[in-house]
N, C-alpha and C positions, 0 to 999 in steps of 0.2 A: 504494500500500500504506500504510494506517495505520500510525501511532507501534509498536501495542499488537501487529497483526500482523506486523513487523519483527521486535518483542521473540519471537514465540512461533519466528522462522523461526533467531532466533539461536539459541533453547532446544533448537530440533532439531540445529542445528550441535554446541551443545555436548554435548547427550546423544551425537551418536558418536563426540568425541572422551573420555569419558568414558567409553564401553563397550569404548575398545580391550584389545586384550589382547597378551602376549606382544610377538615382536618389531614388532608392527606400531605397539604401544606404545609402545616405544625408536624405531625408523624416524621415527613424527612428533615424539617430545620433540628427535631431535637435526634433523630438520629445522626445529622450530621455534627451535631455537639456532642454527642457521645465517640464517634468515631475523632475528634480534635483532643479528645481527654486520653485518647491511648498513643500519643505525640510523647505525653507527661511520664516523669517516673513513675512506675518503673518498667516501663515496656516502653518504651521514646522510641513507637512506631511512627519517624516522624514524614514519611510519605504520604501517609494517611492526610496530612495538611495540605497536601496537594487537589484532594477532595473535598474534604472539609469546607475549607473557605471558598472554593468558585461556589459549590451548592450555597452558601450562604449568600454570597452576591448575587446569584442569577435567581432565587427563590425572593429576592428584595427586588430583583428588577421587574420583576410577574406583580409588585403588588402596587396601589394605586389610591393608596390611601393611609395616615397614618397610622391606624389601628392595627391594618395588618403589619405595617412594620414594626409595629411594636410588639403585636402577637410573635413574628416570626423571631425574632430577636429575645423575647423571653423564653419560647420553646427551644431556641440552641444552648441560652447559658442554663437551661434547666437539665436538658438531655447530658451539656457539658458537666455539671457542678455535679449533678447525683450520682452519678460514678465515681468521677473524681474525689469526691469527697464522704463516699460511704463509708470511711472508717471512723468519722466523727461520731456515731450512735453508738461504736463497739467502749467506748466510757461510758457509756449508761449502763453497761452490762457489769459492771462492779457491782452496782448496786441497783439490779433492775427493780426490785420491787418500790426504790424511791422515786426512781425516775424515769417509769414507764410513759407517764403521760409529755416526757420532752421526746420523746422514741419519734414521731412524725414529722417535729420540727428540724432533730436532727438530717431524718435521709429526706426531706422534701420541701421543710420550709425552709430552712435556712436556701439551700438552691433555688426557691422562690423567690426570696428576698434577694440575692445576688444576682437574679437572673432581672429583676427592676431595672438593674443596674446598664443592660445590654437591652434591656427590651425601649428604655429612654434614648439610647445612643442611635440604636438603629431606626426610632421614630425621626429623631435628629436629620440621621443619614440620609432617609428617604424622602424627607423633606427638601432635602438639599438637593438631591440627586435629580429630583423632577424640577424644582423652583429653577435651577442654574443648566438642565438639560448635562449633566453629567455622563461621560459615557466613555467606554476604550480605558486607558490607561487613568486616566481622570476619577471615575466610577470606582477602579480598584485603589486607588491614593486614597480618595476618598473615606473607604470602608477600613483601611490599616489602621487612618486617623481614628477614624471615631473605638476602634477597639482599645488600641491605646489607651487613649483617653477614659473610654471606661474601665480598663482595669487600673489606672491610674486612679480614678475618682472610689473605684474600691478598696483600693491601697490604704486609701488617707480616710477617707470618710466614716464617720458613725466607729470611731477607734481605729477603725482600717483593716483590713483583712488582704491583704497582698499573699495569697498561695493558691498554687497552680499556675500561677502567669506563664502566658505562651511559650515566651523564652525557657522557661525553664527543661524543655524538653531538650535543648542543645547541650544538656553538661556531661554526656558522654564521648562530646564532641570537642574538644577542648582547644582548637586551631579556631571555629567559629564560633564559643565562648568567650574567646579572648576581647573580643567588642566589647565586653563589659566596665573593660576594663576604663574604655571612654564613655559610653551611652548608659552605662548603668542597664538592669537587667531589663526595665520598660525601653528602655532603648533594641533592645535586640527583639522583644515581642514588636514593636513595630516592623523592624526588618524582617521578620519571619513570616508576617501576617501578610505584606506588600509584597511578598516574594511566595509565597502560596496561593494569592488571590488576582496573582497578576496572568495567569490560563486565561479567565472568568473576558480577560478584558479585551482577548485573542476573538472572542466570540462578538461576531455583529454582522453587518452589511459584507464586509469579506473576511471572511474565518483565518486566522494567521497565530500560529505558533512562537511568530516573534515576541510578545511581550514576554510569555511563558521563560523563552529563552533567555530574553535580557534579566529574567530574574535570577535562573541560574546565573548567570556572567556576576552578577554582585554579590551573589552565593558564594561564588568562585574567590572573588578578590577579596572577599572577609575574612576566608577561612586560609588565602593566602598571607595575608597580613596578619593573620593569627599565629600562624606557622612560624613568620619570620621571627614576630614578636617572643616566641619562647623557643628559640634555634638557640641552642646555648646555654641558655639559660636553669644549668643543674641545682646551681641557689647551695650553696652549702648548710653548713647546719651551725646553731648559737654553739659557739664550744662552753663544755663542761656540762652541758643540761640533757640530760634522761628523764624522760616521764614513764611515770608507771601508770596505764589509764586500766582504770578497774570498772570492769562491768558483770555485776555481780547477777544478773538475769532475774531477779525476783519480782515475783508473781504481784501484777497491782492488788490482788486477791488477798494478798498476804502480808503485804506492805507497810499498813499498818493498823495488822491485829496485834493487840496488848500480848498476848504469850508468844507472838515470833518476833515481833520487833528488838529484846535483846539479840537472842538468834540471829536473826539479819547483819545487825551489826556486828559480831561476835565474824559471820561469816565476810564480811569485807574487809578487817583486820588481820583474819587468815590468809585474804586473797592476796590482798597486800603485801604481807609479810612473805610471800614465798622467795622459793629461791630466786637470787638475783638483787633480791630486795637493796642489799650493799653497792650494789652498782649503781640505783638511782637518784638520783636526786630530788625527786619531785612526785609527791602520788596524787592524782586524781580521780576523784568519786563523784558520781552525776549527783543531778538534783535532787533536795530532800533524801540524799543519802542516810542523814544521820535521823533516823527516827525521831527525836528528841528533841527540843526546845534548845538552840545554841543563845550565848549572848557575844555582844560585841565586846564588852567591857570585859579585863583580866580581872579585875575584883569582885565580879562576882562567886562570890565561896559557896552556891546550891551548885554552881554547875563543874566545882573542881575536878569530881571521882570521875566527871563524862569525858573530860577535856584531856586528864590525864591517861584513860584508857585509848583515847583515840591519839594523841600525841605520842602512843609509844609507837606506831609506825611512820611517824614524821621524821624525815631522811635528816640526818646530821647536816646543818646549813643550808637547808631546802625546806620545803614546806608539806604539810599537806593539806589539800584544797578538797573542798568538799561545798555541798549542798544541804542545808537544813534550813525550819521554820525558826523565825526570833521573834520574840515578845517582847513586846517592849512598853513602856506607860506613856499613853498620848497626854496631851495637854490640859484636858477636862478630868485628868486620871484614872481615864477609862483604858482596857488594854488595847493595843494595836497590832495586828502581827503582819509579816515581811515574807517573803520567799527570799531567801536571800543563802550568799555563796561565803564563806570564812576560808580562812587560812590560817592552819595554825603551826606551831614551829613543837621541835624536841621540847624545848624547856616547860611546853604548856603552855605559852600567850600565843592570845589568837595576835596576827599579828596587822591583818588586813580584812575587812569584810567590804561587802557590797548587797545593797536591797532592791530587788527587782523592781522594774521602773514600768515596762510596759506588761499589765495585768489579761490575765484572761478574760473577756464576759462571760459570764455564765458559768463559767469555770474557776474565775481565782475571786469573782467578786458578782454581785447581780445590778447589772444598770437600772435606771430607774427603780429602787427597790419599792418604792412609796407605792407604785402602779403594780405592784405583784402578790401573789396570795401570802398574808402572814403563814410565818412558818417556812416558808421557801429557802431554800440555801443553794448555792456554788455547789456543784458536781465536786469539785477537790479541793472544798472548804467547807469546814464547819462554820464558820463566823468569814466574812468579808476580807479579805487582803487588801495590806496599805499601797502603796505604791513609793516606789524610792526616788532622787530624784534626778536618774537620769544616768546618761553613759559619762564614766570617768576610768580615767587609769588605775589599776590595782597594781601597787608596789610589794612585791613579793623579795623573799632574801635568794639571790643567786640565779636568778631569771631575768631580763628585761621584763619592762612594764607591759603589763594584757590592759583589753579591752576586755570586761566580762560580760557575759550574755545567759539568761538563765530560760530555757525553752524555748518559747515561741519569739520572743528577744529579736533574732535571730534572723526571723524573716523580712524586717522591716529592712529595704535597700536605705542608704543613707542614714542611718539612723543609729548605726554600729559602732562608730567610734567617737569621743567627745573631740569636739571642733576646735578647742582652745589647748595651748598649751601644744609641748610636744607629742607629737602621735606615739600610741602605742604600739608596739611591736609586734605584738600578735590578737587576735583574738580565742578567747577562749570562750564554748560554750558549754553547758552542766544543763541535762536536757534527763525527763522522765517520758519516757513513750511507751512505758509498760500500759499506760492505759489505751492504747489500740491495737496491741498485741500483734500477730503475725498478718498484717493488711499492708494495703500501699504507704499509709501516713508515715510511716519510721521514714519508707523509702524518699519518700518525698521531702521527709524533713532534711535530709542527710544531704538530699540533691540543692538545698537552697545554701546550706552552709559552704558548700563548693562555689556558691554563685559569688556571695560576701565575701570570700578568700581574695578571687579574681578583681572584683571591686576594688576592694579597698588597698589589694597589693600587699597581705600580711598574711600569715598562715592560720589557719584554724585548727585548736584542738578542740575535741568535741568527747564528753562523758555521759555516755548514754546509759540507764539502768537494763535494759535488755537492747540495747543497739540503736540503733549504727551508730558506735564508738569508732573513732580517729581522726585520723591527724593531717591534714589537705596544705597544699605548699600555697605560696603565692598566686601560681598559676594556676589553678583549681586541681593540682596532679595529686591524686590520693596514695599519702606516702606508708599508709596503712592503717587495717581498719578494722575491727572486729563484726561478724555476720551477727546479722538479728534474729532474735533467739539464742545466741549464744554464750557461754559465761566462762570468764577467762583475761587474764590481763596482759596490756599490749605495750612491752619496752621501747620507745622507740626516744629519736631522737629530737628537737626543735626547730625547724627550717629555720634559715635568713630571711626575713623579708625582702622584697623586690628592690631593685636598686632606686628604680625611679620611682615616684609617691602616681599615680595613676589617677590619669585626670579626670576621672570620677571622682575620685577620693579627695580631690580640690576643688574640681566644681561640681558635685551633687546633680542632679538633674536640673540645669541651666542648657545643658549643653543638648540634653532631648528636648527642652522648649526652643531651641533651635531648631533642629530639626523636624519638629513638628509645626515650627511656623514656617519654615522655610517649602514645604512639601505642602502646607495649607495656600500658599501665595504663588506656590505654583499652580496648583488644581484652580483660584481662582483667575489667574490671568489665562490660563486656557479657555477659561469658561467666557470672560470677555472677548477672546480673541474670535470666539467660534461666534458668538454675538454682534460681532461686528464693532465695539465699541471701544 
């Protein structure tokens, strides 16, 4: 088959996805949002994109009004989010009998409520698209914008929820991840989405392959530039620093029942202490490792017998860092409590802590509490978590300075390292994902800490309680990692950070509102030009 007869056999493809109607309309936009979500960790089937998004543009161009492009744009981020994000309901199953009735919310409202988010953007689009006669290359510029933008406006908004973005499916790709390292990770969901959607724009009056093409070709020079950019680039290692990363696999089941909780602990001071233990300098324990109420202050004498049993595996002029709840008396002297990360040394003083900044909803704390039923509580809070106040450097003995990040921390692009003062060296994150157990979300989460590495141009250590535990270089290169579900501790060494600070990590996303204005002013002067004006 010719180039030219390919192009007419797609034009017939697209003409019936363009004549659908009704629900058989919605049926393919959310399947074709279901087929965009297996792009994502951990199956980063990412040809599937090449589908995905023309069905999305030619299923927008069949409609003629803005209801259905809102319809159809809610049915893709719902078909997209409810797969994508099915492991959100397996933390209910801790404790289903409390929390049966968030079970709907979890596998279908929340996807509802996110899918607002796509189903406003594409009313936007197709407003735009008819108003300005949009079409060809124009049409697919058009549609990259507006996703962008809305996974952007889901990022930030109502707390922000930035996981799963497009990009993210590249991080096993690691030549055209390297883009991040300027555009930041919404930067690259634009280039993925323009470059998946640009078939859709082959399709018209003469059927032509070239746009399709021209999008590989920028496929091509990204992931050459990527190439170049880490050709060499081995990154040595800090001398003198061995981390010990302990991932002790325990069941969120079990986590914290009153008779295993010594036990638990008992068994991360063994895992610790194994052989080898002389050779490191540094242990690390994920989040809320220590069952127990830690404080900041060394004068506290309630919490001596705990501090002492956990500091007898605290390496000689090294630390160990760890993850527990702190108590502390607010202002009104009522209690307040923290998720928060310590460090404490051989001699006993803790010598550095940090208190989680950015909280779960529904999880570490409940919005609106005043508008919910009394009685109601957090999934993985008895009482409401405070909020700390914000990214700073943690000074550790015989380490350079981290960035700390406690769970979901993590996912926020730009938001990783404190802006003032000298940059820290590495980032470190202390992360619990025992509560979705063997699903996508581990995988997913492990896939975003690769992204922040690239970002910001520093290494990531990451302490998972059942995985994905390890340790990722500058370049997103995972220099080794423990598997999920698995329990067992990982010696490894501390990357160098990147030579150069990575113009993300300088200018934040300034440099995608560039590029998003500059691709907006182009799609508008074409639209003038075809205008005549």
């Amino acid at each position: 088959m010719t180039a030219t007869g390919a192009a007419f056999r797609l034009a017939t493809l697209a003409g019936w996805f363009i004549n659908a109607r009704g629900g058989k309309r919605l049926g393919l936009a959310a399947l074709a949002g279901a087929l965009a979500t297996l792009s994502l960790p951990p199956a980063h089937a990412l040809p599937l994109l090449w589908f995905a998004f023309p069905v999305l543009a030619w299923l927008l161009r069949g409609s003629d009004r803005w209801r259905s492009d809102f319809a159809i744009g809610l049915a893709f981020a719902v078909g997209h989010h409810v797969p994508g994000l099915y492991w959100i309901s397996a933390a209910l199953f801790t404790d289903i009998g409390r929390f049966w009735f968030m079970l709907p919310f979890a596998l279908v409202g929340l996807p509802a409520l996110l899918g607002l988010f796509l189903g406003v953007g594409t009313a936007v689009y197709g407003w735009a698209r008819r108003r300005f006669g949009l079409s060809g290359w124009a049409e697919a510029v058009a549609l990259a914008l507006t996703w962008v933008a809305v996974e952007y406006a889901r990022g930030h908004l109502l707390t922000g929820f930035p996981w799963n973005l497009i990009g993210y499916g590249w991080t096993p790709v690691l030549p055209v991840l390297q883009i991040t390292s300027v555009t930041g990770i919404y930067g690259l969901s634009l280039l993925t989405v323009l470059i998946a959607v640009l078939p859709a724009a082959g399709v018209g009056a003469r059927p032509s392959w070239r746009p399709a093409l021209a999008g590989l070709a920028v496929l091509a020079l990204v992931a050459g530039w990527g190439g170049w950019r880490m050709a060499g680039q081995g990154l040595d290692d800090v001398p003198g620093v061995t981390l010990r990363i302990v991932q002790p696999n325990i069941p969120q089941a079990l986590k914290w029942k009153e008779d295993a909780k010594l036990d638990n602990l008992r068994r991360l001071i063994t895992m610790s202490g194994a052989e080898g233990w002389d050779r490191v300098t540094h242990v690390v324990w994920p989040e809320t490792a220590v069952p127990y109420f830690l404080s900041s202050s060394n004068d506290d004498t309630d919490q001596l017998p705990l501090t002492r049993m956990l500091t007898q595996i605290a390496p000689p002029g090294g630390a160990l860092i760890t993850g527990a709840n702190r108590l502390a008396t607010g202002p009104d002297g009522n209690y307040v409590y923290f998720n928060s990360l310590f460090a404490l040394t051989q001699g006993g003083q803790v010598v550095a802590s940090f208190d989680k900044f950015h909280l779960v909803p529904f999880g570490e704390y409940l919005p609106l509490r005043s508008l919910l039923p009394k009685g109601m509580k957090a999934v993985a809070a008895g009482a409401d978590f405070s909020a700390g106040p914000g990214p700073r450097p943690l000074l550790l003995p015989g380490v350079p300075a981290a960035s700390p990040l406690i769970c979901y921390e993590v996912i926020f692009p730009g938001a990783v390292m404190p802006r003032d003062g000298e940059r820290p060296h590495w980032l470190l994150n202390l992360t619990n994902d025992a509560w979705y157990g063997q699903t996508a979300g581990p995988h997913q989460h492990f896939a975003i800490t690769i992204v922040r590495a690239v970002e910001e141009g520093v290494p990531l250590v990451r302490a998972a309680n059942t995985g994905i535990s390890g340790v990722v270089d500058a370049y997103g290169r995972v220099r080794g990692a423990l598997p999920l579900g698995d329990s067992g501790n990982l010696d490894i060494s501390l990357p160098q950070r990147a030579v150069f600070v990575p113009l993300y990590a300088d200018y934040g996303d300034m440099i995608l509102g560039l590029m998003w204005l500059s691709l907006l002013l182009a799609v508008v002067w074409n639209s003038w030009r075809r205008q005549g004006l």
